[in-house]
LOROVEX-304566 format. One record per residue (C-alpha): residue number from 1; x, y, z; residue in one letter. Coordinates in nm, 2 decimals, decimal comma. Example, Ala and Ser with C-alpha at 12.3 -4.5 7.8 and 13.67 -1.06 7.14 Angstrom:
(1 (1,23 -0,45 0,78) A)
(2 (1,37 -0,11 0,71) S)
This chain:
(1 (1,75 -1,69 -1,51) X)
(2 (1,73 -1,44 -1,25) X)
(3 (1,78 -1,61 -0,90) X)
(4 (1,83 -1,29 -0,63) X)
(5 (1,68 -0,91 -0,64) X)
(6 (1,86 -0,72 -0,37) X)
(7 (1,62 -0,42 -0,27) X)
(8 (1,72 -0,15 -0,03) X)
(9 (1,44 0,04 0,11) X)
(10 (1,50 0,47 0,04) X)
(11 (1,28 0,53 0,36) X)
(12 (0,98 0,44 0,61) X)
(13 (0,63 0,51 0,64) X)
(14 (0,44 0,69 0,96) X)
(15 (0,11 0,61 1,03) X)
(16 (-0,14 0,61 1,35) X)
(17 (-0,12 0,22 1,27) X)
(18 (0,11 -0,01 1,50) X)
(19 (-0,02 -0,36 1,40) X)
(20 (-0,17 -0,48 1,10) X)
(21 (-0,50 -0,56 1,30) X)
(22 (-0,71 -0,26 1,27) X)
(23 (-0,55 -0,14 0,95) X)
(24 (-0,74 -0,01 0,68) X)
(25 (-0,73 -0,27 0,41) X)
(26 (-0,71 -0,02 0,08) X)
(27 (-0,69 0,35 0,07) X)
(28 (-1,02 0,38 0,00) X)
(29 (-1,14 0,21 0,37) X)
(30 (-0,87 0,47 0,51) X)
(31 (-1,07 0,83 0,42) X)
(32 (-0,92 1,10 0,67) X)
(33 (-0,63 0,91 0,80) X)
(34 (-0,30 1,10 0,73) X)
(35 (0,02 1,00 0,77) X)
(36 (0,41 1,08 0,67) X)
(37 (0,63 0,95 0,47) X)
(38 (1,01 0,98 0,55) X)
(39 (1,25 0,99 0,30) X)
(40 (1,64 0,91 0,33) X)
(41 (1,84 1,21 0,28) X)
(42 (2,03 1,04 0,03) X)
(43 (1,72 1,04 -0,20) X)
(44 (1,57 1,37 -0,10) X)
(45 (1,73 1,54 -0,43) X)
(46 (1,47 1,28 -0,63) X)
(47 (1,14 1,48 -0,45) X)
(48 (1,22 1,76 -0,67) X)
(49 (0,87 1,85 -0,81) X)
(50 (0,69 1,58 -0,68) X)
(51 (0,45 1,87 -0,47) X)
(52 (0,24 1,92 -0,80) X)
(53 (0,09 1,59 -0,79) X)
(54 (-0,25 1,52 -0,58) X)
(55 (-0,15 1,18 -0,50) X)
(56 (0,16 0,93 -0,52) X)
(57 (0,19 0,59 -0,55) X)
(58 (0,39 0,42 -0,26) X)
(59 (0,58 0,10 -0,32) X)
(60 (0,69 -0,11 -0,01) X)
(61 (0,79 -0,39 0,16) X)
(62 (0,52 -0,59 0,40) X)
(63 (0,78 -0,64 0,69) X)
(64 (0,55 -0,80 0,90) X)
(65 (0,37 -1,02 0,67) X)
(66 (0,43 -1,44 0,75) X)
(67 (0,49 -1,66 0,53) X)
(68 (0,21 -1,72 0,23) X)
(69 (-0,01 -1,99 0,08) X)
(70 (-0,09 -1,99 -0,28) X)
(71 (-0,52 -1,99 -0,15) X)
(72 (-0,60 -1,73 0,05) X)
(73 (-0,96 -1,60 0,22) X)
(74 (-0,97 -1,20 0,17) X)
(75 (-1,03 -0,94 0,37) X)
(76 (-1,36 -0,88 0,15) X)
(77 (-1,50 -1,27 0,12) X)
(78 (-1,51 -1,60 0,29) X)
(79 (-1,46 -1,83 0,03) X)
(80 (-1,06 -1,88 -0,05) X)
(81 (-0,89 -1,71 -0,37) X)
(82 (-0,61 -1,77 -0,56) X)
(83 (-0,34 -1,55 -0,38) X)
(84 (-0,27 -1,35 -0,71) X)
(85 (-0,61 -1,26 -0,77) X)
(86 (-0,63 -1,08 -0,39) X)
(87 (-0,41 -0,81 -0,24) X)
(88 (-0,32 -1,06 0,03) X)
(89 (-0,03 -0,91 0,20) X)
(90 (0,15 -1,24 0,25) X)
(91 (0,25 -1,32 -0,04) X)
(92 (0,64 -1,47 -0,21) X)
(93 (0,74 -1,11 -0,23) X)
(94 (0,57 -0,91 0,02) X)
(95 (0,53 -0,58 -0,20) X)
(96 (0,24 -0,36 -0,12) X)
(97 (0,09 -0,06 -0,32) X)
(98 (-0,08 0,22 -0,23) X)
(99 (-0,23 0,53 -0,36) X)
(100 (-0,22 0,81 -0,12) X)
(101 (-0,31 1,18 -0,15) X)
(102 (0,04 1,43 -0,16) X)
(103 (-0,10 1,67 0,07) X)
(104 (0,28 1,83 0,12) X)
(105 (0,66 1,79 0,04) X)
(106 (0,87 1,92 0,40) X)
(107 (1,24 1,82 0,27) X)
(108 (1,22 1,48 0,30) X)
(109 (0,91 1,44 0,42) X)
(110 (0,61 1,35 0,24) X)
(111 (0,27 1,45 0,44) X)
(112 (0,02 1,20 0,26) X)
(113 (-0,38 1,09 0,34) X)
(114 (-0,59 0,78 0,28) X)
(115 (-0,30 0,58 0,43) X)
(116 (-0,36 0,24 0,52) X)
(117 (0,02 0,11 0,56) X)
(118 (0,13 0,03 0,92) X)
(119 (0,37 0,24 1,08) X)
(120 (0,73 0,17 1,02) X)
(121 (0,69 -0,03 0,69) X)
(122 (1,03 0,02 0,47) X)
(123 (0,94 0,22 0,16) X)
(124 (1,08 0,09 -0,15) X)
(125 (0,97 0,31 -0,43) X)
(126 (0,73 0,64 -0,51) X)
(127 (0,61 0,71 -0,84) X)
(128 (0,33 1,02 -0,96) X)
(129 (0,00 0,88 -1,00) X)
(130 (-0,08 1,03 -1,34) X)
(131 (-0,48 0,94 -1,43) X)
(132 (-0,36 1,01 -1,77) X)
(133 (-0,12 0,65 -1,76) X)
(134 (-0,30 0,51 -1,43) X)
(135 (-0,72 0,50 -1,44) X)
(136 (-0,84 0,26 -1,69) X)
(137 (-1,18 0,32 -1,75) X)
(138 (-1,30 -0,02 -1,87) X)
(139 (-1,11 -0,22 -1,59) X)
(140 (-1,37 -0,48 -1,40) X)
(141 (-1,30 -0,61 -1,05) X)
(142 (-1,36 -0,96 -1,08) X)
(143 (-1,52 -1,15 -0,80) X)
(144 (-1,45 -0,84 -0,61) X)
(145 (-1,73 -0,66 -0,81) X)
(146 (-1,99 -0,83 -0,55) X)
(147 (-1,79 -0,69 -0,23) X)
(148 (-1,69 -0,39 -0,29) X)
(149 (-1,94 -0,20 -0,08) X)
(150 (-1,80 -0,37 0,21) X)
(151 (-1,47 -0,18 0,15) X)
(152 (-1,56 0,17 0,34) X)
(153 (-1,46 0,08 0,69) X)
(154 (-1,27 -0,24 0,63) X)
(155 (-1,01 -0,30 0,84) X)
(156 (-0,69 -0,59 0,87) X)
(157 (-0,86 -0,83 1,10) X)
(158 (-0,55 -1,03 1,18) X)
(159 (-0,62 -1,34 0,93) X)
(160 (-0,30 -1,28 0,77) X)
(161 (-0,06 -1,28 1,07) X)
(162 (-0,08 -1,65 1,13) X)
């Protein structure tokens, strides 16, 4: 059995976003927002022909996120979830996900939209969103389905900093 992962993060993310209160909780609640990404240069040579994709997805590492609990009250609902059924940021390995719009490759530097990462959160992966392998046309939502049209807007309202 696998005991330890070691995972180096290959850059940061910018964003207008210092704290996680007041953070868009999806991309989809962070329409207009840009931000940059900033890429080691020991991994720059990997960007090659990433500038043909509309949007990336961005693997990283919640650095500010406390310690978790297995039930969790999300951002969109009052009533306490199983942590795995949420996108909870606290959580045993505080990985997040995002899919942002590529508006530009500069070098190393990735000018992206629809962020709703704080600024200064290590990056640990990006991968080509690719609807083709990505969008799944019968996926349901859960008990999300009832509160998704509180999403537009929705922003980090501290609960998970405790």
């Amino acid at each position: 059995m696998l005991t330890e992962i070691i995972v180096r993060p290959i850059g940061t993310v910018h964003s207008p976003f210092k704290e996680p209160p007041g953070t868009p909780i999806q991309p989809g609640a962070a329409a207009g927002v840009q931000g940059m990404v900033e890429v080691f240069p020991e991994y720059g040579e990997g960007l090659r022909d990433l500038e043909g994709f509309s949007h990336i997805i961005l693997l990283y590492y919640f650095h500010l996120a406390p310690g978790f609990s297995l039930l969790v009250k999300p951002f969109l609902d009052d009533q306490k979830r199983g942590l795995f059924a949420t996108r909870a940021p606290a959580r045993p390995n505080p990985i997040g996900l995002s899919i942002v719009r590529l508006e530009r490759v500069d070098g190393t530097r990735l000018y992206i939209r629809e962020v709703d990462i704080v600024d200064g959160t290590p990056l640990l992966d990006i991968k080509p969103y690719v609807p083709s392998f990505d969008r799944r046309d019968e996926a349901t939502s859960g008990w999300l389905t009832e509160n998704l049209d509180r999403l537009a807007g929705a922003k980090d309202d501290g609960r998970f900093m405790e």
